[in-house]
C-alpha positions as a Markdown table, in Angstrom:
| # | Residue | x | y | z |
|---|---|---|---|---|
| 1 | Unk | 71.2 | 20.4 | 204.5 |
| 2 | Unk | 74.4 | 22.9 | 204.6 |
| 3 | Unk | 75.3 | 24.4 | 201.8 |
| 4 | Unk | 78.9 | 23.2 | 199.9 |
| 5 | Unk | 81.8 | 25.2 | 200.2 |
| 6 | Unk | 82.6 | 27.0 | 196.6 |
| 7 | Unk | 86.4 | 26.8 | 195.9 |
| 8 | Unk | 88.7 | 28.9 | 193.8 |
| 9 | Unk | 92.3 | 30.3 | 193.8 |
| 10 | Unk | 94.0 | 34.0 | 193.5 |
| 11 | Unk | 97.2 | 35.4 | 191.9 |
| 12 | Unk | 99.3 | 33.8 | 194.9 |
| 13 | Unk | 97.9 | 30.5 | 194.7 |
| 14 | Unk | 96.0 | 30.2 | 197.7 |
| 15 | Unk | 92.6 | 28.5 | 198.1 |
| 16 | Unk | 89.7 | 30.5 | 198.1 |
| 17 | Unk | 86.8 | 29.2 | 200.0 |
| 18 | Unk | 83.8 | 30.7 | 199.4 |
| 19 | Unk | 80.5 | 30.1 | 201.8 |
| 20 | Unk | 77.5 | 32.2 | 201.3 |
| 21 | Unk | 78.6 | 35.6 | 200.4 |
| 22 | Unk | 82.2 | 35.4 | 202.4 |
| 23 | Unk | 85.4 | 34.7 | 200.8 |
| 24 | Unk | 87.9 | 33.1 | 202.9 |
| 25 | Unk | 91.4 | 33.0 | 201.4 |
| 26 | Unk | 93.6 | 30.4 | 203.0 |
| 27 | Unk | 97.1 | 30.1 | 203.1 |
| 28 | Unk | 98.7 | 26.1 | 202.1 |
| 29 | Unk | 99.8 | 24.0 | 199.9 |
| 30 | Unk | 99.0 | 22.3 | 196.9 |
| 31 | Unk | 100.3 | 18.7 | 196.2 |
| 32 | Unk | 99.6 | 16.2 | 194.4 |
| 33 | Unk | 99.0 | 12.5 | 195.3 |
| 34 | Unk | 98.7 | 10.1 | 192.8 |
| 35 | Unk | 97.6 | 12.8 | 190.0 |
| 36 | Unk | 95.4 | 13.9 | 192.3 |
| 37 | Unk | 95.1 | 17.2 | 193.6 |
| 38 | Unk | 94.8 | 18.1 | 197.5 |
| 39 | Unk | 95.4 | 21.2 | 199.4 |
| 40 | Unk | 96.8 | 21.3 | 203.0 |
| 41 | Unk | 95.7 | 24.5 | 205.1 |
| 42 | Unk | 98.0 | 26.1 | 207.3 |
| 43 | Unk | 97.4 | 25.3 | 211.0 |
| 44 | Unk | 98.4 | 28.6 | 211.8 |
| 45 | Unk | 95.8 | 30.8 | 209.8 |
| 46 | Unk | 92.7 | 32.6 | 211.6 |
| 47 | Unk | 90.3 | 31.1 | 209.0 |
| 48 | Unk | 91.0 | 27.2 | 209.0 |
| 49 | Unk | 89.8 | 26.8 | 212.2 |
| 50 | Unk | 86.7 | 29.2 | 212.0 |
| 51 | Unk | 85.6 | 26.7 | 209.1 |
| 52 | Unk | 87.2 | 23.7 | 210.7 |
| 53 | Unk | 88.7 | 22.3 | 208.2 |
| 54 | Unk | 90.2 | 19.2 | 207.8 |
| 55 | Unk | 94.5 | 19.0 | 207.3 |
| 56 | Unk | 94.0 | 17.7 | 203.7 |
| 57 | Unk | 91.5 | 19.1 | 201.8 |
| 58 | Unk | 90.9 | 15.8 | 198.4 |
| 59 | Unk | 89.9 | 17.3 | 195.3 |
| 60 | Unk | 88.2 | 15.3 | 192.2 |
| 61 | Unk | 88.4 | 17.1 | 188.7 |
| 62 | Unk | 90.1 | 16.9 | 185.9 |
| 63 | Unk | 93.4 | 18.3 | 184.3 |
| 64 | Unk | 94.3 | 21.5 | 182.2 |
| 65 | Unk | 97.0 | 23.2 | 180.7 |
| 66 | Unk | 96.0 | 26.9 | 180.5 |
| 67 | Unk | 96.9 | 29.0 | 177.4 |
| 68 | Unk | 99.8 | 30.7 | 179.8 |
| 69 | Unk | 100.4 | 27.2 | 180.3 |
| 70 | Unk | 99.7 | 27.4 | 184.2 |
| 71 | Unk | 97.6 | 23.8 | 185.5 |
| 72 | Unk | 93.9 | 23.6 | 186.4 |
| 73 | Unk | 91.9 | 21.8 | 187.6 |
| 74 | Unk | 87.8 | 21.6 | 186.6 |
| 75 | Unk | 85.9 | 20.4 | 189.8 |
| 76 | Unk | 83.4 | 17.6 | 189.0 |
| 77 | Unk | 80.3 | 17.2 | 191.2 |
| 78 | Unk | 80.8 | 15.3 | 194.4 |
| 79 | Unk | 79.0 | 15.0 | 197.6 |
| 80 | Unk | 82.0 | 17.5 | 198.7 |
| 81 | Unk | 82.8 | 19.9 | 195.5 |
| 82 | Unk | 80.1 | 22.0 | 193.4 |
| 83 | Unk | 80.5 | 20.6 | 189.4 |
| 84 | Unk | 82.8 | 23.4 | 187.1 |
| 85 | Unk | 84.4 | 25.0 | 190.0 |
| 86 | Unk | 88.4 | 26.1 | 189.1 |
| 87 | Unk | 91.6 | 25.6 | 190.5 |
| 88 | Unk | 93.9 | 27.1 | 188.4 |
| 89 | Unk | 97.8 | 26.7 | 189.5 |
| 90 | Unk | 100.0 | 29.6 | 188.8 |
| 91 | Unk | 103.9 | 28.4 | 188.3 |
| 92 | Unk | 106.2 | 27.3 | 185.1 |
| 93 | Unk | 106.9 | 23.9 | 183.8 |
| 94 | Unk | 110.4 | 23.0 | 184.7 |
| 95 | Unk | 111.0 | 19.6 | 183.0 |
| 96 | Unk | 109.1 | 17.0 | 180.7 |
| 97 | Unk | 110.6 | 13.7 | 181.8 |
| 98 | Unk | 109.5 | 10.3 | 179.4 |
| 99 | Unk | 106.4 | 9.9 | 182.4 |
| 100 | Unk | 105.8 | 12.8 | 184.1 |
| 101 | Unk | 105.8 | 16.8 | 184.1 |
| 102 | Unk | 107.5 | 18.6 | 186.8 |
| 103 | Unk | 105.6 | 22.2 | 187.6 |
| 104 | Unk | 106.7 | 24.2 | 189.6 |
| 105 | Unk | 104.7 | 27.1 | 192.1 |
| 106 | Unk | 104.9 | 29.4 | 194.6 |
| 107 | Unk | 103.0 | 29.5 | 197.4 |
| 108 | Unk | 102.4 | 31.1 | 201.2 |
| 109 | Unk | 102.5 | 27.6 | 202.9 |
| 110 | Unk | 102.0 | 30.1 | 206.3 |
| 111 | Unk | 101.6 | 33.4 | 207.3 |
| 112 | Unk | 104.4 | 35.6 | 205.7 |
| 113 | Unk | 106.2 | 32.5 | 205.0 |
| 114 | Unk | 106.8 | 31.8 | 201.2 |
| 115 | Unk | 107.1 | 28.7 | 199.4 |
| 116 | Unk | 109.0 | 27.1 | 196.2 |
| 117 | Unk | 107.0 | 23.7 | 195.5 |
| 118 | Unk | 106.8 | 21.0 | 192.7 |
| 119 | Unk | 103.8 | 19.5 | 191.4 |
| 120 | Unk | 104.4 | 16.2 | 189.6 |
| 121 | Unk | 101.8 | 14.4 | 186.8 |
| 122 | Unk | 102.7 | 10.9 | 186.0 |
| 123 | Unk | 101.3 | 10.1 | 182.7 |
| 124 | Unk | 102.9 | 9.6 | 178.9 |
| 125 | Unk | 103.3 | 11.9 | 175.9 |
| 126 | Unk | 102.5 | 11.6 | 172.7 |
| 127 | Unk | 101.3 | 13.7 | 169.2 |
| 128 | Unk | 97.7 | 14.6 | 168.3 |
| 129 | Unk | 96.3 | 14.4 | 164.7 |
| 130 | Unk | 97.9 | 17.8 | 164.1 |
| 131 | Unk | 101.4 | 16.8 | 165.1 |
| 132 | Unk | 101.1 | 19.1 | 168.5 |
| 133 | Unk | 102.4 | 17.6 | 171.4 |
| 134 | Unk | 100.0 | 16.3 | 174.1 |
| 135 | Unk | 101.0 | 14.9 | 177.7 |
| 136 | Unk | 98.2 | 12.7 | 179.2 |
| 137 | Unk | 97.8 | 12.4 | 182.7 |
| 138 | Unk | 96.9 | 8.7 | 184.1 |
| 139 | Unk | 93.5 | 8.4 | 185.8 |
| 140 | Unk | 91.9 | 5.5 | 187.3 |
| 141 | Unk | 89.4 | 4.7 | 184.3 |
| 142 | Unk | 90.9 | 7.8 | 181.9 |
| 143 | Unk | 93.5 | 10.3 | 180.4 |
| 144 | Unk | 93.2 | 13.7 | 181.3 |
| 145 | Unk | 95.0 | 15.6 | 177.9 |
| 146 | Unk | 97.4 | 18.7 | 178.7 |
| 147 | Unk | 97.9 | 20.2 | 175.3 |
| 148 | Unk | 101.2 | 21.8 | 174.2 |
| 149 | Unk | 99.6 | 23.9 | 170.9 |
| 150 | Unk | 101.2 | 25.4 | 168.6 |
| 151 | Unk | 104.7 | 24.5 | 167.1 |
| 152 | Unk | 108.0 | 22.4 | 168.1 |
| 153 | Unk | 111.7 | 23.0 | 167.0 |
| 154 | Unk | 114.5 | 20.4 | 167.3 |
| 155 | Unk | 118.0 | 22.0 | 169.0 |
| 156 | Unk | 121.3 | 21.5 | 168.0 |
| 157 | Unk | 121.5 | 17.8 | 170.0 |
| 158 | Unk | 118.8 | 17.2 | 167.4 |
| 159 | Unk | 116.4 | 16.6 | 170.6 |
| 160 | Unk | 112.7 | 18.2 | 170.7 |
| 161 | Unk | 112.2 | 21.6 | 172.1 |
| 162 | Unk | 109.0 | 23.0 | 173.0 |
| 163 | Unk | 108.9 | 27.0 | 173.5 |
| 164 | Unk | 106.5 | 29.2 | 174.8 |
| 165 | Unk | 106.0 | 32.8 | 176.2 |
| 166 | Unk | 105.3 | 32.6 | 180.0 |
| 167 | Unk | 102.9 | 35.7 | 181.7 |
| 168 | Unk | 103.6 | 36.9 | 185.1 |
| 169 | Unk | 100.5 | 38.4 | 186.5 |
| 170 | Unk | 102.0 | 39.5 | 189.2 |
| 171 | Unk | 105.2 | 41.0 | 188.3 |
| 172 | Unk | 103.3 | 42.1 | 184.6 |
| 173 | Unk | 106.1 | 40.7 | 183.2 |
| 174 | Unk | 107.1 | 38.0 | 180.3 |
| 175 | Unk | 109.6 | 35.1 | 179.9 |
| 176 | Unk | 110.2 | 32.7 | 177.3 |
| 177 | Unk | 110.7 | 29.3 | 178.6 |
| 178 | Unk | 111.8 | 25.9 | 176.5 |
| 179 | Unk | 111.4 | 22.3 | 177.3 |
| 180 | Unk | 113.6 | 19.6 | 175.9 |
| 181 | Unk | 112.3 | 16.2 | 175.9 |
| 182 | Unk | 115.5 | 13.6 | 175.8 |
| 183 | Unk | 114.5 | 11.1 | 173.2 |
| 184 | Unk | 115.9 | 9.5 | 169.5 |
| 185 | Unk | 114.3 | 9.5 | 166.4 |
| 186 | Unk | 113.0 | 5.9 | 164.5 |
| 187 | Unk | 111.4 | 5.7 | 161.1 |
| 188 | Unk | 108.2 | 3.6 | 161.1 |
| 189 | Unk | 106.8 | 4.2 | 157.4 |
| 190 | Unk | 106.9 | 5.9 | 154.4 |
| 191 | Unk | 104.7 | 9.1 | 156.1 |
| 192 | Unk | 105.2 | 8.5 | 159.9 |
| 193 | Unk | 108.4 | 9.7 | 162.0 |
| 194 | Unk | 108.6 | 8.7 | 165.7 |
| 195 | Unk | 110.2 | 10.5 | 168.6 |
| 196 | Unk | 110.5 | 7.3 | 171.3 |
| 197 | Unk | 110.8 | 9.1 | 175.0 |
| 198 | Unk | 110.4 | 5.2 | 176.6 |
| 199 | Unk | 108.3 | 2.0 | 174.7 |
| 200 | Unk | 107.7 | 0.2 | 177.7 |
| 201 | Unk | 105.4 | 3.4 | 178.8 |
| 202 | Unk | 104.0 | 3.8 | 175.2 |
| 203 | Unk | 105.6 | 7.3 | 175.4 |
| 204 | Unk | 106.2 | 8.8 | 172.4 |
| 205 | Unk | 105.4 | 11.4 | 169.4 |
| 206 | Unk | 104.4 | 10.0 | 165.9 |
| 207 | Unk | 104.4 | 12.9 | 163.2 |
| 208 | Unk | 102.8 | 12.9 | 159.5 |
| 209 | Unk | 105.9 | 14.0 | 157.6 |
| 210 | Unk | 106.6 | 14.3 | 153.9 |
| 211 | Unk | 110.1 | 13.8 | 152.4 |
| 212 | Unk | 111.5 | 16.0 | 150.9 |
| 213 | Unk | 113.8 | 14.1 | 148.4 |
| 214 | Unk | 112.9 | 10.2 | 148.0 |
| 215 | Unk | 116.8 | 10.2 | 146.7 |
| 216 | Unk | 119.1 | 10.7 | 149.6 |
| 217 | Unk | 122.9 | 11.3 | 149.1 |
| 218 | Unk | 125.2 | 9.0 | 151.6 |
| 219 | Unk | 127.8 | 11.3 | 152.1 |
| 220 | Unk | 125.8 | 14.1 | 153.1 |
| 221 | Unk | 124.3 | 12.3 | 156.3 |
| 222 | Unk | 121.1 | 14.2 | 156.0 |
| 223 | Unk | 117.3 | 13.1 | 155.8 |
| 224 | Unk | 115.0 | 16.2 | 155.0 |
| 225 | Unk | 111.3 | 16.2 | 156.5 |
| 226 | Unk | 108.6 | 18.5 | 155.4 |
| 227 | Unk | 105.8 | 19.0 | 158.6 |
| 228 | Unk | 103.0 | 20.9 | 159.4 |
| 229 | Unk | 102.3 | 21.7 | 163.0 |
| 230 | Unk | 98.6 | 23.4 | 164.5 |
| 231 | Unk | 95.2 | 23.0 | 163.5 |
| 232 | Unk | 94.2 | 23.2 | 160.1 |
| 233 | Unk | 94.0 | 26.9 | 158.5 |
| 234 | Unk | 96.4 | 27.7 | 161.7 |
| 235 | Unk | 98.8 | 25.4 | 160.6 |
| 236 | Unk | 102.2 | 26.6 | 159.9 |
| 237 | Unk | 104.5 | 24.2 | 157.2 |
| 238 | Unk | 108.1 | 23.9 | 157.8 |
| 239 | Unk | 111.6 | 21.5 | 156.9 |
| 240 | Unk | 113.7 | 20.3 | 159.1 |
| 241 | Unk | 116.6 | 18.2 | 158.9 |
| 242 | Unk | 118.1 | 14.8 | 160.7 |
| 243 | Unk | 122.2 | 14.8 | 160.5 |
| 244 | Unk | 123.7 | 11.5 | 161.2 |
| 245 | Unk | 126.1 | 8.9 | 159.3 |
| 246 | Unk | 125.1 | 6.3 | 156.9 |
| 247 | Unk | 127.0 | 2.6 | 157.8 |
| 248 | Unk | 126.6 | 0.0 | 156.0 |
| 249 | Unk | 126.4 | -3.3 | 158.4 |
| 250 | Unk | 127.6 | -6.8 | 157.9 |
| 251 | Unk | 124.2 | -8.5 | 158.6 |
| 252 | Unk | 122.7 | -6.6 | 155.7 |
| 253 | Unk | 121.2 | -3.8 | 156.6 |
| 254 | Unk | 122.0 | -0.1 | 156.4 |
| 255 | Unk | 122.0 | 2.1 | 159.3 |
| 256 | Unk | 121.7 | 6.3 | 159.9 |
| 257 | Unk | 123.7 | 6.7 | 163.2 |
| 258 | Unk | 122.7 | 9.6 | 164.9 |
| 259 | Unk | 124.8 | 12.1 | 167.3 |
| 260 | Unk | 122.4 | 13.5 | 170.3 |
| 261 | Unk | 125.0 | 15.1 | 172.3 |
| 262 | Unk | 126.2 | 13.9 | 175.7 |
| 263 | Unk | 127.8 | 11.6 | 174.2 |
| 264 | Unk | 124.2 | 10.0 | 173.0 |
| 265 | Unk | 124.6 | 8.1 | 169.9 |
| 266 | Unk | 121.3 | 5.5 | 168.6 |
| 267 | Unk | 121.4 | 4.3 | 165.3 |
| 268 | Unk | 117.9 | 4.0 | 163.1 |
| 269 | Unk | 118.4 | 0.5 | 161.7 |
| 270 | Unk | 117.0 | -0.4 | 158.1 |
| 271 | Unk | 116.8 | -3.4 | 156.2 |
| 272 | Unk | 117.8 | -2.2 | 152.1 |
| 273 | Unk | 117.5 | -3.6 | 148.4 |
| 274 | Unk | 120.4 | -2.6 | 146.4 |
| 275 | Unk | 121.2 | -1.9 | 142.9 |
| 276 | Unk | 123.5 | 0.2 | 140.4 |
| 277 | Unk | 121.8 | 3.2 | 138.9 |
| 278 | Unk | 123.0 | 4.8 | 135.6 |
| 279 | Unk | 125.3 | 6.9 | 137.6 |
| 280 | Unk | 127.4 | 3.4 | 138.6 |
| 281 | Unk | 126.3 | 4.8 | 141.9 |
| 282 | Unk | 125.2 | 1.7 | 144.3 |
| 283 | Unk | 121.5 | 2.6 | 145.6 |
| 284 | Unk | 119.9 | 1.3 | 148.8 |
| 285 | Unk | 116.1 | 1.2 | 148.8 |
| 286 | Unk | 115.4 | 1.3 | 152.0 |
| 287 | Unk | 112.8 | -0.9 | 154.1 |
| 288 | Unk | 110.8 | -0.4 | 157.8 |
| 289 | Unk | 111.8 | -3.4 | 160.5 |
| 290 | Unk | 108.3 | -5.4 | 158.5 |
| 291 | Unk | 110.4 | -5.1 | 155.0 |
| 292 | Unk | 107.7 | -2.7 | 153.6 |
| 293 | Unk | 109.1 | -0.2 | 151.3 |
| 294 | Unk | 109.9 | 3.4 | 153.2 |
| 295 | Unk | 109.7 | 5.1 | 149.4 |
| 296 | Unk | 113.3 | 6.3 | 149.6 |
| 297 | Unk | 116.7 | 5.2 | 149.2 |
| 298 | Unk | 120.7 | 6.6 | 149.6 |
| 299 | Unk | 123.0 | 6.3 | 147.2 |
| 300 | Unk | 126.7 | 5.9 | 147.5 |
| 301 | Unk | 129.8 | 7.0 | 145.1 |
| 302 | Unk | 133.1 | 4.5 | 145.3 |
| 303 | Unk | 134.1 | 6.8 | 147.5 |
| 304 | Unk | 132.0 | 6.0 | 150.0 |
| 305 | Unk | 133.7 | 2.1 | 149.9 |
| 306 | Unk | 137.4 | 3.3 | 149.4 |
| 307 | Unk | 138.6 | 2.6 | 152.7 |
| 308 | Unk | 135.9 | 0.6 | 154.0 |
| 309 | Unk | 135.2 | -2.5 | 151.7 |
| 310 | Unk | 136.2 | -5.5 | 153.4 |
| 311 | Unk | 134.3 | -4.1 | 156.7 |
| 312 | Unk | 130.9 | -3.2 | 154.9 |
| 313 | Unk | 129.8 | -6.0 | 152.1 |
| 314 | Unk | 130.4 | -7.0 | 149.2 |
| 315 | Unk | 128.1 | -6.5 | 145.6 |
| 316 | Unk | 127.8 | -9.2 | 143.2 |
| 317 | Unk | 126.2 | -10.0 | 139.9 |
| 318 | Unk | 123.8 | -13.0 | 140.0 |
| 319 | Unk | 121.7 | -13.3 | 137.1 |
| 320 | Unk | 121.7 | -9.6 | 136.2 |
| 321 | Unk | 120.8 | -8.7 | 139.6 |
| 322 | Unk | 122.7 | -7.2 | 142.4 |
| 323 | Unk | 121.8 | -9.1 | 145.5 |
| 324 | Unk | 124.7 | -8.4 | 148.9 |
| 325 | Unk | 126.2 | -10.8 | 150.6 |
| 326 | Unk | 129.1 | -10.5 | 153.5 |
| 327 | Unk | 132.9 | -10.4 | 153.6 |
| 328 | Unk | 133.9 | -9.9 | 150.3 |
| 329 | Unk | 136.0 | -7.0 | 148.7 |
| 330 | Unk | 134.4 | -4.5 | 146.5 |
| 331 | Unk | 136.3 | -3.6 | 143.3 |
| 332 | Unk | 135.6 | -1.1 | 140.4 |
C-alpha cells in the first residue's frame, strides 16, 4: 500500500506536500466550496505533474481561528488525508456579514504570478458563556466554532466592533484591524441583552449584563450596562452606554428609539406599568414582549408631556390606581 501524502502550508500560503522525506511546495489556490476547503494546483508548476495530481485537491477537517486570527484547518483521518495534519491560511478578515465571514489571502496562483483571494464561511454568530463573540461555521452533522477572545467595544453608530492586532510574518510587521457587525440592540430580560444580526438565521449575540441604575431618567435617553468580557480571572469588567429616545406610544407601550447611523433607526419596544412616585414624577416599570418584569423603569417630569400630551396618553385615577388609557389630555 502507498504511503499518504502529508500536507501543510508556508508563509505564502502554498500547499506543502510532503512524501517520504521530500517536500514539495506547490503553487494554487485555496477556495472554499460549501465550507469546505479545497486547493487547486497550478497546471503550470514542475511538481503537480511529477506527483500527478488531481486539479482539485478535497480536504475534510475542521475549522480554526488562530490566535493571529489567520484560518486553519485540522485534517481528520480519511482514506486520503493523515488525522492532525494543518492547513493554516495566512490573510485578514475583511467583513463579518449576519452569515458568513469574508477572509481574505494572498497567494501565488502560478509561477511569479500573485493573487488577492477571498475565502467565505457561511455559518451564524453568536456569544459564548463568557460574553466573547463566536462565529460557527455550518457543517453537515456539526458547527465548527471560530472564537473571537477577548473584548468587544460598541462605536459611535452604537454598532459592535471587534478589534484585534494583526502579525505579518512576512513583512515583521503589525496592524490593528476592526470589524463591525451591522445589527440593533433588543432587551430580552432583566440580565440578558441581545445584539440580533438576522432571526431567521438564529444569528445573534446574547450578553449577561448588569444595570447599572434600575431608575432611568427619560430625558437623558440613556440605558447603562455593566459587562464582563473573557474567561473568568481573565475577565475584564466594563460600562457601556445605549443613547436613544424614550416615546411614549398610543397602544400602551413605551419605546427606546435608537439612532444607528446611516440613517438606521429600530425602536426596542416595551410593554410598562405606570405610577406617580413621591416626586409627582410618572414612572414606567418596564416589561419584556411576555409581560415579565425587566427590574427597571424611566421616569418622566411634566416636562416630558408639555408639548406632547394629546399624542402620547393620558393618566387617570381609578380607584387610587394609575392605570393609562389613549387620547386624552394630560393636566397638572
Amino acid at each position: 500500500m502507498a504511503r499518504l501524502a502529508r500536507y501543510s502550508t508556508d508563509s505564502s500560503n502554498r500547499l506543502i506536500v510532503r512524501k517520504g522525506k521530500r517536500k514539495y511546495p506547490l503553487e494554487g489556490e485555496f477556495k472554499v466550496e460549501r465550507n469546505n476547503l479545497v486547493f487547486e494546483p497550478s497546471q503550470k508548476s514542475i511538481f503537480t505533474k511529477r506527483l500527478n495530481l488531481p486539479r482539485k485537491i478535497k480536504f475534510e477537517g475542521n475549522w480554526h481561528l488562530t490566535d493571529n486570527k489567520d484560518l486553519k484547518l485540522i485534517l481528520i483521518e480519511t482514506d486520503n488525508q493523515i488525522k492532525n495534519d494543518e492547513l493554516k491560511i495566512n490573510g485578514k478578515i475583511v467583513s463579518a456579514e449576519k452569515d458568513e465571514i469574508v477572509f481574505q489571502m494572498h497567494c501565488i496562483k502560478e509561477p511569479d504570478i500573485d493573487k488577492i483571494g477571498l475565502l467565505r464561511l457561511g455559518g451564524r454568530w453568536q456569544a459564548d458563556e463568557f460574553n466573547q463573540l463566536v462565529f460557527l461555521v455550518n457543517r453537515n452533522i456539526r458547527e465548527d466554532i471560530l472564537r473571537f477572545s477577548g473584548s468587544w467595544q460598541i462605536n459611535k453608530n452604537q454598532e459592535i466592533t471587534y478589534t484585534y492586532e494583526k502579525q505579518d510574518l512576512l513583512r515583521k510587521t503589525k496592524t490593528t484591524e476592526e470589524i463591525t457587525f451591522k445589527g440593533y440592540w433588543r432587551i430580552d430580560s432583566r440580565n440578558q441583552l441581545a445584539y440580533i444580526l438576522d432571526l431567521k438565521n438564529k444569528s445573534f449575540f446574547e450578553f449577561k449584563i448588569q444595570l447599572e441604575s434600575p431608575n432611568l431618567i427619560g430625558k437623558t435617553g440613556q440605558i447603562r450596562y455593566r459587562i464582563g468580557i473573557g474567561v473568568k480571572e481573565m475577565a475584564k469588567e466594563r460600562v457601556f452606554s445605549l443613547f436613544g429616545t424614550w416615546k411614549i406610544d398610543r397602544t400602551k407601550s413605551i419605546s427606546f428609539e435608537m439612532n444607528y447611523g446611516e440613517e438606521r433607526i429600530k425602536a426596542i419596544v416595551f410593554q410598562a406599568s405606570v405610577h406617580l412616585n413621591k416626586d409627582n414624577e410618572f414612572v414606567f416599570e418596564l416589561k419584556d414582549r411576555a409581560g415579565k418584569d425587566l427590574g427597571f423603569g424611566v421616569q418622566f417630569n411634566r416636562n416630558f408631556f408639555k408639548d406632547n400630551a394629546w399624542a402620547f396618553a393620558r393618566l387617570r385615577k381609578v380607584e387610587q390606581d394609575l392605570r393609562i388609557e389613549s387620547g386624552l389630555k394630560v393636566r397638572w
